[in-house]
N, C-alpha and C positions, 0 to 999 in steps of 0.2 A: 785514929789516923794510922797510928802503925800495926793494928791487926790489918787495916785496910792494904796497905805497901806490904806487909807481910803473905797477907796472902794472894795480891797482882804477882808476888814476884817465885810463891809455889806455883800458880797457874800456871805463870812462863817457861817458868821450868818443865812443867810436866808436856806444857805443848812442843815442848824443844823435842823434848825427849822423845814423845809421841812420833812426830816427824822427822826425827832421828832414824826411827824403826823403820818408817816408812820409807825411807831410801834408802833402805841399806844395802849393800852390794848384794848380790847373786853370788852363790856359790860357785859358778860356774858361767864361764862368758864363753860364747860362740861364735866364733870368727866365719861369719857364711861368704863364702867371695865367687863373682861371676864376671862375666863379659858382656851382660848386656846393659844398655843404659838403667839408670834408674829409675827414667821415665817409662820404662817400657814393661807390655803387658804381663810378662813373664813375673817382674818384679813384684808389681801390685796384685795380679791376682794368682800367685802360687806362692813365689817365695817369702812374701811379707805375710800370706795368710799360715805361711807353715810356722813361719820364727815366732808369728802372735799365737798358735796351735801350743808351741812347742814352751812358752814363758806361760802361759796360762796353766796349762795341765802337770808344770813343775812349781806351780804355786809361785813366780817371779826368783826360783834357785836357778834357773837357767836364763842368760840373758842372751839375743841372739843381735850380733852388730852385722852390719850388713855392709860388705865393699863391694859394690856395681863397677861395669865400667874398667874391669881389669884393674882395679888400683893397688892389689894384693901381688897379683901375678899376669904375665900375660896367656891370651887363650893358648899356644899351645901347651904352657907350663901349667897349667891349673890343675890336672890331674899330681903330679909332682908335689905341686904346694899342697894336698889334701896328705899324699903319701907323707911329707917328709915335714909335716905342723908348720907351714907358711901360714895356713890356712888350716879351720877344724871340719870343714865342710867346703866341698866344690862344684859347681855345677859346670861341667863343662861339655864339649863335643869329641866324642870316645877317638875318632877319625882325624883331630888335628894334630893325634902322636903316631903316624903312619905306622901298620903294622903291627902294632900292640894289642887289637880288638878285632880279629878278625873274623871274629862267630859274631860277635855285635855287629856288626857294619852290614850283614848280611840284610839287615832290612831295606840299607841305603841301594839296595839292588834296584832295576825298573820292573814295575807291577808287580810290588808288594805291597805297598800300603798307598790307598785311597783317601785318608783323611791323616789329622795328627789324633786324633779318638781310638782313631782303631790300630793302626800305626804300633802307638804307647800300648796298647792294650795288647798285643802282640809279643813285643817287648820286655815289658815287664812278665809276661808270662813265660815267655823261654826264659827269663834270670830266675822266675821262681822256682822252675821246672830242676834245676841244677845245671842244667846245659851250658852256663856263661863263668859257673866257680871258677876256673884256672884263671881266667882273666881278670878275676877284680882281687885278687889274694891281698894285695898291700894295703885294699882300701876296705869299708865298711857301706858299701851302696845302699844309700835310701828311698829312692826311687828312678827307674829308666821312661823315658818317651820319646817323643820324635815330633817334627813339625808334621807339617802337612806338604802333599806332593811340591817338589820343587819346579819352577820353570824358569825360563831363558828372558830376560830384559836385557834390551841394549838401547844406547846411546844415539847411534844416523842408522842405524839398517835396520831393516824389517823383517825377521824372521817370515816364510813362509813356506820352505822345503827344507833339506837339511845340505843340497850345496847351497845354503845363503850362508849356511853356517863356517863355512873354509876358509880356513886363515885369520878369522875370528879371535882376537885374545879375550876371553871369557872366563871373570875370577869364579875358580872352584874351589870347595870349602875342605874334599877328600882326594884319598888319590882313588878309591873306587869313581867317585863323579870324574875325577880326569880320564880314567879311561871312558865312562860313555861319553864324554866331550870328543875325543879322540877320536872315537870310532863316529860321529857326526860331522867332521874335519876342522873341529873347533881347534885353537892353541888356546890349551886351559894354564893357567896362573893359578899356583897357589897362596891363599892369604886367609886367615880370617874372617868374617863376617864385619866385626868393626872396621877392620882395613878397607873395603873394599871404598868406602864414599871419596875417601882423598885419591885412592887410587883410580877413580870413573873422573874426578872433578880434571883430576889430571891430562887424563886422555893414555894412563897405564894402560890402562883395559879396554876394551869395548863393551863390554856389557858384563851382567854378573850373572848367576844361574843362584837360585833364592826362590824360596816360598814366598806368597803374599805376605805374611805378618812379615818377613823379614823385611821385605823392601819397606815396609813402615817403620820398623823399629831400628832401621840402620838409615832412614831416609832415600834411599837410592830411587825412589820413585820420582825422589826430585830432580834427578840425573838423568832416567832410562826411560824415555817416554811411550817405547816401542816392547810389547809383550807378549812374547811365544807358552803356552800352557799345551805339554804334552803329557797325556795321561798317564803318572805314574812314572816319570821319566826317572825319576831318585826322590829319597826323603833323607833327613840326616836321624841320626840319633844322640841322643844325649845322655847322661849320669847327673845324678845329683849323689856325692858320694862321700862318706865323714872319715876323718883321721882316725884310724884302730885304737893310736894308747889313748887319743879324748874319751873315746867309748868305751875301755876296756876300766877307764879308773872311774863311771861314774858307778855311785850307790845303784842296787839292783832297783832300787822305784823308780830312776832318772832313766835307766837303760831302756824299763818298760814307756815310759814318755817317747823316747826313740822310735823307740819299735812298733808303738801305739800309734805313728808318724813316718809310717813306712810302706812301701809297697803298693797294689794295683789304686787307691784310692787319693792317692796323689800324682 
């Protein structure tokens, strides 16, 4: 009987221990923080496919926590929170810190990008090219893209020439989209992309100017029943971009997982 309790209580031990291993902390925990909901497309098929990309191919030495939903920082601080370790990673929109990105924003122009495919693909190609270095110095960019062409939703009015558009208060997400609001004789509002549902529920605004995924992923489609689509009117752009000392102190095989998780394939 006590070989038997003798050796119940080395098996226990050893499955302790076993399972000890098995949860052991990660060398390294990554703080990935964004503004879109958790729910939302962005989340499940890129940024959760990169964090499981990124803990797999460091063998579970890197763990990646994920704050949606602004809970880190808000969107126009989220470049900031990457620069100054709020955050180890950011995804945010280059154009919500006016003035700081002004070779990037150049795609937010009208009739330059057709799709969010080709848009990103674009994008990330002048970052590769070196053309966009001065502007990310503080941070370590892992990859750039863009939605797809933006358009006009409002609330009671019907867009269907551009004086339906005057006097219009219409949330814009840049100050480049304010000026093409401007020159259509929109009164553009600046806010965020999450701001904008309290501020439509309101009756702040009249309408928003937004991509399709966005009216889905911000709900505004439940607000703006009324939808103008001008080809190529604007697109936004975006960063996904890591804190430098995160990246600078990991071991040279963790750097390659980075980098191996970087650029036109994301």
């Amino acid at each position: 009987m006590k070989t038997i309790i003798k050796q119940t209580a080395v098996a226990a031990i050893a499955t302790t221990a076993l399972m000890q291993a098995n949860v052991q902390a990660a060398d390294y925990t990554l703080r990935f923080a964004h503004f879109f909901p958790a729910v939302a497309g962005q989340q499940k098929d890129i940024f959760d496919k990169w964090a499981e990309a990124i803990e797999t191919q460091s063998n579970g030495r890197i763990e990646v926590e994920m704050y949606p939903s602004s809970t880190l920082a808000k969107p126009p601080a989220l470049y900031d929170a990457a620069k100054n370790r709020i955050a180890d990673v950011v995804v945010t929109v280059q154009g919500y810190t006016a003035n700081r990105f002004p070779l990037t924003q150049v795609v937010e122009l009208p009739g330059i990008v057709n799709s969010a495919a080709q848009g990103s693909c674009i994008l990330q190609s002048i970052y590769d090219e070196g053309f966009l270095d001065k502007e990310y110095r503080e941070t370590k960019p892992l990859f750039l893209f863009t939605h797809g062409p933006g358009g006009i939703h409002t609330t009671e009015k019907e867009i269907n020439s551009p004086e339906d558009l005057e006097g219009l208060r219409i949330r814009r997400p840049t100050a480049v989209v304010a000026k093409i609001l401007e020159g259509l004789g929109a009164q553009p509002v600046g806010m965020p992309a999450p701001s904008a549902y309290q501020s439509t529920q309101r009756g702040v605004i009249d309408g928003v100017s937004l991509p399709w995924e966005g009216q889905y992923t911000f709900r505004l489609n439940e607000l703006t029943p009324h939808h103008t689509e001008v080809g190529g009117l604007y697109t936004l752009s975006f960063v996904a971009t890591m804190n430098k000392s995160f990246y600078n102190k990991l071991p040279a095989d963790l750097k390659k997982v980075i980098d191996d998780n970087s650029g036109m394939d994301w």
